[in-house]
C-alpha positions in Angstrom: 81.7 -10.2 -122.9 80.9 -7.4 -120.4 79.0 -9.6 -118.6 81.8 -12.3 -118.1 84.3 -10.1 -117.0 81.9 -8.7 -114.4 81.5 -12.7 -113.1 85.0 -13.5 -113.3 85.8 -10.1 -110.9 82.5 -11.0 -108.9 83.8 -14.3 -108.2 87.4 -13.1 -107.4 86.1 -10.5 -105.1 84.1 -13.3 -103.2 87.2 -15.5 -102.9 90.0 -12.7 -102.1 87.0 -11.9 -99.4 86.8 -15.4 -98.0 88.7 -18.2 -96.3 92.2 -19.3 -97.8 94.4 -22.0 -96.7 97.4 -22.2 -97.1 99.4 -25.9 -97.0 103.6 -26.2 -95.8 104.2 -29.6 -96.9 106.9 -31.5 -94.7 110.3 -32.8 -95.4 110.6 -34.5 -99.4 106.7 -34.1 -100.4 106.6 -34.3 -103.7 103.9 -32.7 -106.3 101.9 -36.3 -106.7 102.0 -36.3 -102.8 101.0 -32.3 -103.0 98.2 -33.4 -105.0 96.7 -36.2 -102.7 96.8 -34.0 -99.7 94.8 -31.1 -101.4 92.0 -33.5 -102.5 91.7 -34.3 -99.1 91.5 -31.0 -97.7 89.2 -29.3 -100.3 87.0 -32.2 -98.3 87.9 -30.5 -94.9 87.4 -27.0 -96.3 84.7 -27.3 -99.5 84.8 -24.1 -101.5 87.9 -22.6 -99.9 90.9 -21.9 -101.9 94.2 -24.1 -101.3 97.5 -22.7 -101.8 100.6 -24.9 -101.7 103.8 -23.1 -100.0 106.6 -24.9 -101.9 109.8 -24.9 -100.7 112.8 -26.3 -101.4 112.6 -29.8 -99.3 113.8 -32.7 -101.8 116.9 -32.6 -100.3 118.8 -34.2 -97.8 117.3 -33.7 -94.2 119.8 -31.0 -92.6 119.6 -29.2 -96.1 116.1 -29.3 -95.5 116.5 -28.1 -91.8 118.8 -25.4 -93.0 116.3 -24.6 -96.3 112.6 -24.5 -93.9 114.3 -21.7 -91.9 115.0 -19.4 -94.7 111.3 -20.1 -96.0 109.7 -18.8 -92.9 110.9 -15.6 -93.4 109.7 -15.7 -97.1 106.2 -17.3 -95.8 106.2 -14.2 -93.0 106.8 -11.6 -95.0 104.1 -12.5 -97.5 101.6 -12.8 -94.5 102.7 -9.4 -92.9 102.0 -7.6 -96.7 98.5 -9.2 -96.5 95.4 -6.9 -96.1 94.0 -6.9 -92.8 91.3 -8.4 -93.6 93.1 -11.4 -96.2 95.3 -12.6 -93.4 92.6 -12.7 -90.7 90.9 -15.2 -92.8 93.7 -17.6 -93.1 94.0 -21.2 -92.8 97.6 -22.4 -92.0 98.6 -25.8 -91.5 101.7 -27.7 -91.5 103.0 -30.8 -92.1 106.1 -32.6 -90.2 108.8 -29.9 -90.6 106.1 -27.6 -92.2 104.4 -27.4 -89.3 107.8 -26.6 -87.6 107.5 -23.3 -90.7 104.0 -23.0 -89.4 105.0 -22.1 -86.0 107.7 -20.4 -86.7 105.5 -17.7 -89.1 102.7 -17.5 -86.0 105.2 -16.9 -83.4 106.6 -14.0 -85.6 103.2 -12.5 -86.5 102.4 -12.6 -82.3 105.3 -10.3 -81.5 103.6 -7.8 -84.3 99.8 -8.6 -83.1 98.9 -9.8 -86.4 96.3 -12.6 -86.6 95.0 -15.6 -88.6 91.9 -17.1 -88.9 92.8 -21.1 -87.8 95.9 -23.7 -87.7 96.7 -26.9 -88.1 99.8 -28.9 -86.9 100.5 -32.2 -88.5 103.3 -34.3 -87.2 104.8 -31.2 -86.2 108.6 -31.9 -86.3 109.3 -29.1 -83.0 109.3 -30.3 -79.4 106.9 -30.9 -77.3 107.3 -28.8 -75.0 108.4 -25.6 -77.6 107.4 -22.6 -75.8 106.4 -20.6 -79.4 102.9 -22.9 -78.5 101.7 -20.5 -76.3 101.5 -17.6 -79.2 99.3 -19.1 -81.2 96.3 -18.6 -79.3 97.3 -15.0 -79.3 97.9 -15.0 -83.1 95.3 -18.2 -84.3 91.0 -16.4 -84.0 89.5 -19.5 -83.5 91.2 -22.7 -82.7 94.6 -24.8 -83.6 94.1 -28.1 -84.6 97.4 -30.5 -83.6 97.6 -34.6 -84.9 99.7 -36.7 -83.2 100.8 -40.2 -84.7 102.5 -42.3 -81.6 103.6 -44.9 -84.2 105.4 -42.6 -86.3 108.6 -44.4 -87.0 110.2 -41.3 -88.5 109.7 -38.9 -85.8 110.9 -41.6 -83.8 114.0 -42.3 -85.3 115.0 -39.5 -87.5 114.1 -36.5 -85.4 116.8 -37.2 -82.0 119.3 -37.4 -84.1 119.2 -33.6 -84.6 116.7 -32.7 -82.2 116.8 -33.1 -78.3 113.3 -34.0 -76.6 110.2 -35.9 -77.9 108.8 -34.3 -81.2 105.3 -32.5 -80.7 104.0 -34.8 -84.0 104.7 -38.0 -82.0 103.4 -37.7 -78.2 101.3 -34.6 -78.6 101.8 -31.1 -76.8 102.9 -31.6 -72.9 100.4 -28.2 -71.7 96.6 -28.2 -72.5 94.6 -25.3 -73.6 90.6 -24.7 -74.4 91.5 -23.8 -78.2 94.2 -26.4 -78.8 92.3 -29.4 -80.2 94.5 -32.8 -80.5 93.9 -36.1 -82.4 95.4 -39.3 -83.2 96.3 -40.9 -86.0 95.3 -44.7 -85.2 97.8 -47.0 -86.8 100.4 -49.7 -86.5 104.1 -48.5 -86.2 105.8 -48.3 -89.8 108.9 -46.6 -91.6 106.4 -45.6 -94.4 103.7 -44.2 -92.4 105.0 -40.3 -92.0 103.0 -39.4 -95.0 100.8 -36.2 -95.0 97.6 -37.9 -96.3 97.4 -39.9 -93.1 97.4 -37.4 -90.8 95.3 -35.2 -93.6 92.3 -37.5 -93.3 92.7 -37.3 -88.9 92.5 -33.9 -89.0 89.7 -34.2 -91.6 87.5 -36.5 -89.1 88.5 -33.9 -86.9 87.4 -31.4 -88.2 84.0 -33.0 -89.0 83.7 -33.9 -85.4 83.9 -30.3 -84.3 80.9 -27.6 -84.1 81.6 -24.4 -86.3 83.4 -21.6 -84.4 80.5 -19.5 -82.9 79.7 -16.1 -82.6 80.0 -15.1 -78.9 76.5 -13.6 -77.9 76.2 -11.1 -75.4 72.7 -9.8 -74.6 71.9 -6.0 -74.3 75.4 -4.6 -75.2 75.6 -0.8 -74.5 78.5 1.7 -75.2 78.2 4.9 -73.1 79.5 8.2 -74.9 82.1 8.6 -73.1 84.0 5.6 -73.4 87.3 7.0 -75.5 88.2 4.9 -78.7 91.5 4.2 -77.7 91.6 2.5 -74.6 93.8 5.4 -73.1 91.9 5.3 -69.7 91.4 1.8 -69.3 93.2 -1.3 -67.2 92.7 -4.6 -68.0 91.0 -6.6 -64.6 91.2 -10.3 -66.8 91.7 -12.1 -70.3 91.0 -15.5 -72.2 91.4 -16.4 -75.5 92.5 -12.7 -76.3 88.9 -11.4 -75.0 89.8 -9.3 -72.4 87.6 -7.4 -69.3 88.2 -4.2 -68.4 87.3 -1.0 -66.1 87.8 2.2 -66.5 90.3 4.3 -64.3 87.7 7.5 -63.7 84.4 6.1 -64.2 82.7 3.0 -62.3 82.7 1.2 -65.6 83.6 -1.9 -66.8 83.9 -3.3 -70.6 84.7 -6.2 -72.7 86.5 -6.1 -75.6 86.5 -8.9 -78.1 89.8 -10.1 -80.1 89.7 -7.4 -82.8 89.6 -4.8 -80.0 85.8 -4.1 -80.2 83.9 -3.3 -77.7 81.3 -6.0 -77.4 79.7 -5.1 -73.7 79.8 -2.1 -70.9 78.3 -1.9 -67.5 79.1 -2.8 -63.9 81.5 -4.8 -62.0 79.3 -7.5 -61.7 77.4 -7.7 -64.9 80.2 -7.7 -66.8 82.1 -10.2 -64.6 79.0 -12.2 -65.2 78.8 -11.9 -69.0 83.0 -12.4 -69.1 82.2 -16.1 -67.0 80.2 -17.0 -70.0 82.2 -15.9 -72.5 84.6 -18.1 -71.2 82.1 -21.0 -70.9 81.1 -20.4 -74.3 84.8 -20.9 -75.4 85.4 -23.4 -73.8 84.9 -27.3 -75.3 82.1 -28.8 -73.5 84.0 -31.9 -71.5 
């Protein structure tokens, strides 16, 4: 008995320790739907626990509207009272007006400096050009995943009537940036095609297509002793992708710090210029 109770905690311990995902279904998902979609992304993300963020979407569409704006603040405050460590390991993706909730959460948790592990934007219901975009690569660690669907007949017909502009979900995001990675969902223009498993199984080829996020390496890191833990006498000289290079304001010092605020490098002007350029290479998708 002693010994199952010690497996059972074990095994929570690994998975409260691990990746999560969490899934915001879109606009009248049902539970059979629910299902279908986390079949395919236990596929995407083997081993990784799936959560399903209900919410009250069965209703009409401006009820829906009015009902996904009231769940973001339930979906943020659950993030912000997350450990540290829980929330920097989350998956978020969202689907049609879901991923509308999804943005809505990240650009909350960027005003607060709070961070997630990934994201994923399906058929996002929010314009193209929305300018909440731009905080999730301040709040997203590694890289936000968008799918687009051109022949999406209900992005195309349903979302001008209460949105102005072109819908993210249907012609993609207007800007370009080295962690937003875009796809297409490849079919024929239909009424019935807005559902969650198509853009699910995109995002899972994706996903497949895509190297693992790397660990940055940076040769012969040293930390002099009189660097001061909290940053108090340095300036930042440059930033990308939330690493950011900086130099000291009495010393002829330079340093890198990486996007939890640790100091990965220290030296001169032009080593760590040097080692910043390949940071940036690294994180950047080869073309």
């Amino acid at each position: 008995m002693k010994k199952t109770v010690f497996i059972v905690a074990f095994l929570a311990l690994v998975t409260l320790s691990g990746k999560e995902v969490f899934f915001v279904p879109g606009w009248r998902t049902g539970s059979s739907a629910r299902a279908g979609c986390v079949r395919i992304m236990r596929d995407i993300w083997p081993g990784v626990p799936i959560t399903v963020k209900s919410w009250n979407s069965l209703v009409s569409y401006e009820e829906a509207r009015k009902n996904a704006a009231e769940f973001s603040k339930e979906l943020l405050n659950e993030l912000r009272s997350m450990p540290v460590s829980r929330r920097k390991e989350l998956i978020l993706v969202g689907h049609s007006i879901g991923a509308s909730i999804a943005l809505e959460v990240i650009s909350q948790l960027a005003k607060e400096n709070m961070q997630i592990y990934e994201a994923a934007l399906l058929g996002a219901a929010v314009p193209d050009d929305d300018p909440r975009m731009w905080s999730v690569f301040k709040v997203v660690r590694t890289r936000c995943y968008g799918v687009v669907f051109p022949g999406d007949a209900v992005l195309k017909l349903l979302y001008p009537l209460s949105e102005p502009g072109t819908p993210l979900g249907l012609s993609g995001w207007k800007f370009h940036h080295p962690r937003w990675i875009e796809a297409k969902v490849e079919q024929k223009l239909s009424f019935f095609n807005h559902y969650a498993y198509l853009y699910l199984e995109a995002l899972d080829r994706l996903v497949d297509s895509m190297p693992s996020p790397q660990e940055i390496k940076i040769a012969n890191a040293i930390v002099p002793y009189y660097f001061d833990e909290n940053g108090l006498y340095w300036q930042p000289v440059e930033e990308f992708s939330c690493w950011v290079l900086q130099k000291h304001l009495f010393y002829p010092e330079f340093r890198i710090l990486d996007p939890e605020k640790r100091v990965r490098a220290t030296g001169s002007e032009v080593d760590m210029r040097r080692i910043f350029t390949d940071i940036i290479r690294q994180l950047s998708p080869a073309k």
